[in-house]
C-alpha positions in Angstrom: -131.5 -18.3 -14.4 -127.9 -19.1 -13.1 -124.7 -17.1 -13.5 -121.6 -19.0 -13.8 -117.9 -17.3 -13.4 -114.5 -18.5 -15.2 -112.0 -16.9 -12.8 -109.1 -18.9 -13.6 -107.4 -16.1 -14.8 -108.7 -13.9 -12.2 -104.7 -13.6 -10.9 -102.5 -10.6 -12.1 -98.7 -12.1 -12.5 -97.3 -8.3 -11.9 -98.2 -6.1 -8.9 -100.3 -2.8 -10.0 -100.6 -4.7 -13.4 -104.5 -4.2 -14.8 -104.4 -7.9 -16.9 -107.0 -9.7 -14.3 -110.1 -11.6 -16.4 -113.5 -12.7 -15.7 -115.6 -14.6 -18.0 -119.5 -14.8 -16.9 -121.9 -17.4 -18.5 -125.8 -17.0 -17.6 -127.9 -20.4 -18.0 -131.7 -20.5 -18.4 -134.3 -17.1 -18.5 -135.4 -16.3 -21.7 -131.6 -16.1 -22.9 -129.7 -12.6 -25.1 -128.1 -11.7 -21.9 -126.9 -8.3 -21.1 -123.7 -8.7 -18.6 -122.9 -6.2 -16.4 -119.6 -6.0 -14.2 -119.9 -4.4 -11.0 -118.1 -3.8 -7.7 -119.8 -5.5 -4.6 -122.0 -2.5 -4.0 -123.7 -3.0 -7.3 -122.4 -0.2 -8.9 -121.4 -1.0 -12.8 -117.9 -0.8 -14.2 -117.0 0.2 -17.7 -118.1 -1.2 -19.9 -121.2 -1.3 -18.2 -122.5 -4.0 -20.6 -121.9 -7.4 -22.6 -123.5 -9.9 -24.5 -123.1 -13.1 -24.3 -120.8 -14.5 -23.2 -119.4 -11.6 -21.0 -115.6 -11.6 -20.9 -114.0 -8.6 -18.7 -110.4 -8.0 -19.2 -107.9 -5.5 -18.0 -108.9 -5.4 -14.2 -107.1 -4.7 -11.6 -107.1 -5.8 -8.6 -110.3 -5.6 -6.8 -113.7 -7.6 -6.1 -115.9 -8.1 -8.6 -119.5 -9.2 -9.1 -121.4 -9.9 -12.8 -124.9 -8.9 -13.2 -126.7 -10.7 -15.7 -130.3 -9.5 -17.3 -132.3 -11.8 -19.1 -135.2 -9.5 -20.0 -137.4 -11.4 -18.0 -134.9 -12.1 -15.1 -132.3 -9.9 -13.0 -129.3 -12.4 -11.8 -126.1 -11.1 -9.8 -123.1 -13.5 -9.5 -121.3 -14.4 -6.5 -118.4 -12.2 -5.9 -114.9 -12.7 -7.5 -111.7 -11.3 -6.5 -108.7 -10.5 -8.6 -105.4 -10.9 -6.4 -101.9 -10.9 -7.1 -100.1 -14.1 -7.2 -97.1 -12.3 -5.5 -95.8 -9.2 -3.3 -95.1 -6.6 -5.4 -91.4 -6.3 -6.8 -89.3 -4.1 -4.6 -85.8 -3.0 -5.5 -83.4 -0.8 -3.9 -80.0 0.4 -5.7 -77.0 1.6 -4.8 -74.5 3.4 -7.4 -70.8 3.4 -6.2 -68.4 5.5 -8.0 -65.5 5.0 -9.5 -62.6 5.4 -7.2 -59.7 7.5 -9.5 -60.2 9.5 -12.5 -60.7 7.3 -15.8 -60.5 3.8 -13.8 -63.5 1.5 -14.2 -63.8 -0.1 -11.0 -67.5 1.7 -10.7 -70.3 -0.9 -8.7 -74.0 -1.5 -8.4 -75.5 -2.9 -5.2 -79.0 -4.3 -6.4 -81.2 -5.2 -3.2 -84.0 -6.9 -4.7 -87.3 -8.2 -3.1 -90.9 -9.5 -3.8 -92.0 -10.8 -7.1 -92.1 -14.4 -8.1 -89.1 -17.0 -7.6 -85.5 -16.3 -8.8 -85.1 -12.6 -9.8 -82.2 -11.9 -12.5 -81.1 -8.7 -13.8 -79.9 -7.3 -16.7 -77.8 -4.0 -17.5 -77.1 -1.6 -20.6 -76.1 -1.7 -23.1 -76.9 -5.7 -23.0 -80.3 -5.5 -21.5 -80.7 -8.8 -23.3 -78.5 -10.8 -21.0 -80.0 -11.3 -17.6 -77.7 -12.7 -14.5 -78.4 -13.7 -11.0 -75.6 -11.6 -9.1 -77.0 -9.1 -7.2 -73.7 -6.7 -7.5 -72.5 -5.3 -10.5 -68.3 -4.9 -10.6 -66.0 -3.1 -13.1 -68.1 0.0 -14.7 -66.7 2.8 -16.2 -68.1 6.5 -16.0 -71.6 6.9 -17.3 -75.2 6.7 -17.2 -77.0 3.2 -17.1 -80.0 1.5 -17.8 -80.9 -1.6 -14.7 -83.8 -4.0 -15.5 -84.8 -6.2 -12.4 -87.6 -9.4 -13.6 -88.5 -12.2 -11.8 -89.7 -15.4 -13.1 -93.3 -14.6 -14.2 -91.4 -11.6 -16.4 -92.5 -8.6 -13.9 -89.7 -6.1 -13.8 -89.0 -2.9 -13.0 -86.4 -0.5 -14.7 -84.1 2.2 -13.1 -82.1 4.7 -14.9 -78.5 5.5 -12.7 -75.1 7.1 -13.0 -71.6 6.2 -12.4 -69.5 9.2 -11.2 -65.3 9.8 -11.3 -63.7 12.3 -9.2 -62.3 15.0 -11.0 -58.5 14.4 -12.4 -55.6 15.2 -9.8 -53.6 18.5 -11.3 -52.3 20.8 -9.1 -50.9 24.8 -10.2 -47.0 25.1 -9.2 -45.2 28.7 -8.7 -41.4 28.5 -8.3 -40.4 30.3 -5.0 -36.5 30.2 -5.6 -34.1 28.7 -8.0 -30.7 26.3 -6.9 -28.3 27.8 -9.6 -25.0 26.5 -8.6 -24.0 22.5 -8.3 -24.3 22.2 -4.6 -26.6 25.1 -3.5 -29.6 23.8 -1.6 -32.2 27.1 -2.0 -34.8 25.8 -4.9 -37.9 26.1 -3.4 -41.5 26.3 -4.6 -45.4 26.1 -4.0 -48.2 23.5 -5.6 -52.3 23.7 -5.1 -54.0 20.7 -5.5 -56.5 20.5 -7.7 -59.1 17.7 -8.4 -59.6 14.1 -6.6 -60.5 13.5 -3.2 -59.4 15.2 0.0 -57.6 14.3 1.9 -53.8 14.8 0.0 -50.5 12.9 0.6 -47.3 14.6 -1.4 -44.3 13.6 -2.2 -41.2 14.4 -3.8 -39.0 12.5 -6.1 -39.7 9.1 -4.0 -42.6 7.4 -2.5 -42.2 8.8 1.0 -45.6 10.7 1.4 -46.3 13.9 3.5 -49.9 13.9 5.0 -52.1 17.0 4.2 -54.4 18.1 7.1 -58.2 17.6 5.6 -58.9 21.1 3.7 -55.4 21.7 3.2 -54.5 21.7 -0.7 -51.5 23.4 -1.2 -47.5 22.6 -0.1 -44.4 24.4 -0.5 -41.4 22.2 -1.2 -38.0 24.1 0.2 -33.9 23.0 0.3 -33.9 21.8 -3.2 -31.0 21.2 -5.1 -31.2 22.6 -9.2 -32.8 20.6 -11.4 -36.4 19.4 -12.7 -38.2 17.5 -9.9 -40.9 15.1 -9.8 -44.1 15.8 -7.6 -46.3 12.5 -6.5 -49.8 13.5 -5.1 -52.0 10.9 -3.7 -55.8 11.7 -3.2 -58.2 10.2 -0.5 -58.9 7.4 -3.0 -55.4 6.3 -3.1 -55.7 8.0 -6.7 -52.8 9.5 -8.6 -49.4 8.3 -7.0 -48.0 6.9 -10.1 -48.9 10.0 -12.1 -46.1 12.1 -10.6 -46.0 15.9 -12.4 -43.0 18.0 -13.8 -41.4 20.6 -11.9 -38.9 22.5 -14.3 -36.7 24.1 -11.5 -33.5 24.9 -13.7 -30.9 23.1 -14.3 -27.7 24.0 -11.5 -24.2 24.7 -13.1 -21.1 23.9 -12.0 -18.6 27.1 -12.0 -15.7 26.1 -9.8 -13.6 29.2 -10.9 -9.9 28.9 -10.4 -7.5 31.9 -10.2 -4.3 30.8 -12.2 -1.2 33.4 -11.7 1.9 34.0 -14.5 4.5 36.0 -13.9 6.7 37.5 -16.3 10.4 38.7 -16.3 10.8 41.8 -17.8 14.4 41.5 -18.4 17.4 44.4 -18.8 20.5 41.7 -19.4 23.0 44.8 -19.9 22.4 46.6 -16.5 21.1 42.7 -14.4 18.3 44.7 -13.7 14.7 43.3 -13.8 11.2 43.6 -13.2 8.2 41.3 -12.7 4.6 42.0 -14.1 1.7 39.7 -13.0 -1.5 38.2 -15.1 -4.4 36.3 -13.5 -6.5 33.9 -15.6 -9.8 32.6 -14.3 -10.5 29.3 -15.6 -14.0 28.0 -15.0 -15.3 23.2 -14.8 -15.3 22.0 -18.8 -18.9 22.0 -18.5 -18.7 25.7 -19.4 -18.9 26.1 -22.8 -19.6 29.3 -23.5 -17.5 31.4 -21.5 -18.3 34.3 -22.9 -21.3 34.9 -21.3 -20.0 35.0 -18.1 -18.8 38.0 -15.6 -16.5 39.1 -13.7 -16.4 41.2 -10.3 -12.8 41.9 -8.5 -12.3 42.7 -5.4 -15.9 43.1 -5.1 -16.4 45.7 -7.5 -19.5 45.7 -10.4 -19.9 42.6 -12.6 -18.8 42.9 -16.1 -18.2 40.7 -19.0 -15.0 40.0 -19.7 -12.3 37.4 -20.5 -11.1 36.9 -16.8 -7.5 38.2 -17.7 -6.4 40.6 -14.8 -2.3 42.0 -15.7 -0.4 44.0 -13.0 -2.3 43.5 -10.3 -1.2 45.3 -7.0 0.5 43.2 -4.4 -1.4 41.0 -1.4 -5.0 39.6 -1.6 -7.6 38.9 -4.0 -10.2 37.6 -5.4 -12.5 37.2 -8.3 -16.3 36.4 -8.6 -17.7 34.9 -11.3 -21.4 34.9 -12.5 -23.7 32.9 -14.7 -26.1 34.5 -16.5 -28.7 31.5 -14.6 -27.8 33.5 -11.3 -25.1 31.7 -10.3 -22.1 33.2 -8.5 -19.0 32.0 -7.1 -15.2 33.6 -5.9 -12.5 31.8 -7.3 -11.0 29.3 -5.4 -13.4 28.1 -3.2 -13.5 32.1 -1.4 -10.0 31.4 -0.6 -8.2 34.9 -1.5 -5.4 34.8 -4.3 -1.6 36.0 -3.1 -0.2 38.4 -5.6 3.4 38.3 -4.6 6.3 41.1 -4.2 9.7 40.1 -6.1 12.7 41.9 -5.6 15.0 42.1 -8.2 17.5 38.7 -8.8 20.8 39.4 -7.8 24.2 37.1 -8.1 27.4 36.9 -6.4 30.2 34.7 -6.8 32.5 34.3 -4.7 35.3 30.9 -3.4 34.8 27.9 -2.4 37.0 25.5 -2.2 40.0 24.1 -3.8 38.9 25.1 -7.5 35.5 25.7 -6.8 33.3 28.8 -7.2 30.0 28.9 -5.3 27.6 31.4 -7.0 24.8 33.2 -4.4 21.8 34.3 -5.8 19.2 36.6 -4.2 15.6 37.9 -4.6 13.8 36.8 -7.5 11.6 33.5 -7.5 13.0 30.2 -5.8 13.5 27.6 -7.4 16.7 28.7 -9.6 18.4 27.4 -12.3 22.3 28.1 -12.7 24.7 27.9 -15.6 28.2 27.9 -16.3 29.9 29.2 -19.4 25.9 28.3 -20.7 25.6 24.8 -19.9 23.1 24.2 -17.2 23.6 22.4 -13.3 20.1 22.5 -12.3 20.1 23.6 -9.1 23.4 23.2 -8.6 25.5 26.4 -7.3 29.3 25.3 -6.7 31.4 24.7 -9.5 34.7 23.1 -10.2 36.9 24.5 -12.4 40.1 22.8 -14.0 41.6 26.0 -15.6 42.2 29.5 -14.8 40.0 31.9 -16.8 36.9 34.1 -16.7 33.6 32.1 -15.9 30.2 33.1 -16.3 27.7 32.5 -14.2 24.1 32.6 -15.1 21.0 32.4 -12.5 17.4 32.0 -13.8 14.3 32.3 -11.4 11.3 30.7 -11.5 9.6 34.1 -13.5 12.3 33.4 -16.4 14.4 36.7 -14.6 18.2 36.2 -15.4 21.4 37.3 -13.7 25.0 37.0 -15.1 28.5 37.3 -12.9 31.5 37.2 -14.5 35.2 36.6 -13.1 38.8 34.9 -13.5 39.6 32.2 -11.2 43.0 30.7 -10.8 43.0 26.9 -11.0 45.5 25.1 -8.7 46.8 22.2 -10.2 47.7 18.9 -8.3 50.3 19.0 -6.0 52.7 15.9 -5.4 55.2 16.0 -2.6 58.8 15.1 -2.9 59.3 13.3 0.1 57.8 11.9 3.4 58.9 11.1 7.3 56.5 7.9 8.6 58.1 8.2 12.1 54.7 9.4 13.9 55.6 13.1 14.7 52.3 13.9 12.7 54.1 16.1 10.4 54.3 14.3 6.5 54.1 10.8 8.1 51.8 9.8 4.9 52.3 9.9 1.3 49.7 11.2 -1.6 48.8 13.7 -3.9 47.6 16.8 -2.9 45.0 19.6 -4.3 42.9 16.6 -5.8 39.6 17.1 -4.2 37.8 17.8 -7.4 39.5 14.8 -8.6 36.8 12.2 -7.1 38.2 9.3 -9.1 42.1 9.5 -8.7 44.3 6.5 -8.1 47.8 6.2 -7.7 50.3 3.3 -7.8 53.5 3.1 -5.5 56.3 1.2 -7.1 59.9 0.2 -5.7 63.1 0.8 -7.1 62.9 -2.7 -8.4 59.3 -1.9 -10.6 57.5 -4.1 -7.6 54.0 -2.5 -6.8 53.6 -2.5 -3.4 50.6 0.2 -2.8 47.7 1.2 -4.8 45.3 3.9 -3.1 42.4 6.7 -3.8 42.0 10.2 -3.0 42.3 11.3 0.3 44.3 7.8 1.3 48.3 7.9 2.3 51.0 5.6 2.3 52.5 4.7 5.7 55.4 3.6 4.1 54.7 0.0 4.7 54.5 -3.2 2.5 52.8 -6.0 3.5 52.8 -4.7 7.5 56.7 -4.4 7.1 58.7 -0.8 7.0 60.4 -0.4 4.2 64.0 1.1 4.4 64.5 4.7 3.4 64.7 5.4 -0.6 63.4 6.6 -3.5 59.9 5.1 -4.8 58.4 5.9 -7.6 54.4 6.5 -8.3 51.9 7.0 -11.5 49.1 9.1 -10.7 45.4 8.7 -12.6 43.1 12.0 -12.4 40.2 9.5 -13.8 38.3 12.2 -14.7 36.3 12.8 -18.0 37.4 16.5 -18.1 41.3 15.7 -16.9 42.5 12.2 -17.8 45.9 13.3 -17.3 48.6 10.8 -15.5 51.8 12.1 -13.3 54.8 9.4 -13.1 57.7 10.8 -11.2 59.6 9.7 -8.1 59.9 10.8 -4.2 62.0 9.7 -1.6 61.1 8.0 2.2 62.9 9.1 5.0 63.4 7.5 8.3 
């Protein structure tokens, strides 16, 4: 009797698979064969007997032998080994987060070895679709399913995660506050919570502050009013162009001004006066509501108020002014107010020239306003007159105080000299009206005895006696006189006589 062995499928595909067969066929003996599979030391293997033919499946790998009873003969086969027909399939993995909070820039590092010829991959939730790339790019947070099969369809299957750092936040507690337009003392602290260590900060801008590793929390200082924005970057680069609210609030803008009025208390019977004072704090246009604000003078309490002082004493002061946000400031920049001492307005008048009063006022507030008879000269304070009477002078100061003079002035009329001497003595060696000064605009005409003109001159001119250069003989002459002016157009025609 003969045993003959069909180990062509003696060969397990899959390391640590059990899928090896033998098929045993006895020849001769008396035939209804019993088979037996055994290891090489004879010992039997379940199932621990066949008949014929005897197939043995699911075997791993090992070295077998077939025994094979007849019932008249005892047979053992040559030995037959089940092997693999490659390594086993070794894979390594390695899971790389993902860098930032909700990013999906997550990896898988396969490193794959073993197995049969070109080994592909597929991953969940497409297990389905296998690839030959040996990294995985672009996966978001979550847990995932790797198979890894070669080309006889071993595989192996691993179960990983893909991690995220925890989101970048960060607690913030206000130190200070910048109330007023300008002020530089907002201030306050942030912890850093979430990412990765180490932190970068930054405020308003992209200029980062390093963090020394550990270190989570920063205190920004010297801040003007107003909500800022906080940029924190993590050791991943993560969360710069998130940046977070700080509501520091909003500064104001006060500028208070101290305005001063004063106010004539006038007695017109007796020219006696008195001047009472008021102070009104104004505060920029972007103050809407005044009426929530308060007032301090002189450094006394805060009150609310309409930021109306009256009759406030002479010399310095000043005003403060407060928000209800916390802001304070003193009117006009800290510079003290000037309540100023008046002393009562007085007026004199008194002569001046030819025809001329000159009034003199006193005390009071520069600049002044005078009046004559009622009709105002500005600033003005000489008059000219061109008839005797009583004229009233008036003097108002810059508080609306009043003054009045009265008294009679004589008005001297032009005088015109009879006759002149041109021989150089220096006494009446000129001819022309006199007592004209007033008169800005007079002319007069020198005619001969025969109606020939022979001078025409202004104010404050004489005639020589001359015509032409050339003496004229002693005589009477004759003249016409023009005042020119819009108050007095009068004319004088008369005669005079040279005398040489």
């Amino acid at each position: 009797m003969t045993v003959n062995l069909d180990t062509r499928n003696a060969i397990i595909n899959c390391a640590g698979d059990d899928t090896g067969v033998i098929i045993a066929m006895a020849e001769g003996g008396l035939g209804s064969y019993v088979y037996t599979l055994q290891d090489t030391s004879g010992n039997p293997i379940t199932p621990v007997s066949q008949t014929s033919p005897g197939v043995f499946t699911n075997l791993p790998v090992g070295n077998y032998q077939v025994q094979v009873d007849s019932g008249d003969c005892l047979e053992t086969s040559a030995t037959a080994p089940i092997t693999n027909a490659a390594s086993p399939l070794d894979v390594t993995i390695n899971p790389i987060d993902v860098t930032c909070n909700g990013e999906n820039d997550g990896m898988l590092e396969i490193n794959a070895s073993g197995g049969s010829g070109t080994i592909k991959y597929a991953i969940s939730p497409q297990l389905d679709q296998f690839f030959d790339a040996d990294t995985v790019e672009n996966l978001a947070p979550g847990n995932y399913d790797i198979v890894v099969q070669d080309e006889l369809g071993c595989y192996v299957t691993y179960n990983f995660d893909i991690d995220q750092p925890a989101p970048i936040g960060f607690t913030y507690t206000i130190i200070s506050e910048a109330p007023c337009d300008g002020d530089s003392t907002g201030s306050f602290t942030i912890e850093i919570l979430g990412g990765e260590p180490p932190y970068s900060v930054s405020l308003d801008d992209v200029t980062y502050t390093p963090l020394p590793v550990g270190v989570t929390t920063f205190t920004f200082s010297g801040l003007e009013g107003g909500e800022k924005m906080v940029y924190v970057l993590d050791g991943g680069n993560c969360g710069g162009d998130s940046p977070f609210s700080i509501p520091l609030q909003e500064p104001i803008i006060l500028d208070p001004l101290a305005n001063i009025d004063y106010e004539c208390i006038n007695d017109t019977t007796n020219n006696t006066n008195t001047v009472t004072n008021r102070v009104t704090v104004t505060v920029d246009s972007s103050i809407t509501d005044t009426s929530v604000l308060e007032y301090s003078l002189d450094g006394g309490a805060f009150a609310i108020g309409t930021g109306i002082y009256e009759n406030l004493s002479p010399g310095p002061h000043s005003i403060e002014v407060r928000h209800p946000n916390g802001c304070v400031k003193i009117t006009d920049n800290g510079i003290p107010f000037i309540i100023e001492t008046f002393q009562s307005l007085a007026l004199v008048l008194e002569d001046g020239g030819l025809n001329e009063i000159v009034a003199i006022a006193a005390g009071g507030a520069k600049p002044y306003e005078f009046r004559l008879n009622g009709q105002s000269y500005g600033n003005e304070s000489t008059f000219l007159i061109f008839a005797s009477g009583d004229y009233t002078v008036t003097v108002i100061d810059a508080n609306g105080c009043e003054v009045s003079a009265t008294r009679f002035f004589e008005y001297i009329d032009v005088c015109i000299p009879n006759y002149f001497t041109p021989n150089g003595d220096g006494n009446l060696d000129g001819w022309g009206p006199g007592c004209a000064n007033q008169y800005r605009n007079l002319t007069f005409d020198i005619f001969d005895r025969y109606g020939r003109k022979i001078a025409t001159l202004n104010i404050g001119e004489k005639w020589d006696g001359k015509y032409r250069g050339v003496e004229l003989p002693s005589g009477d002459y004759w003249y016409v006189v023009k005042l020119n002016e819009p108050r007095d157009n009068r004319e004088y025609v008369g005669h005079f006589t040279l005398y040489r």
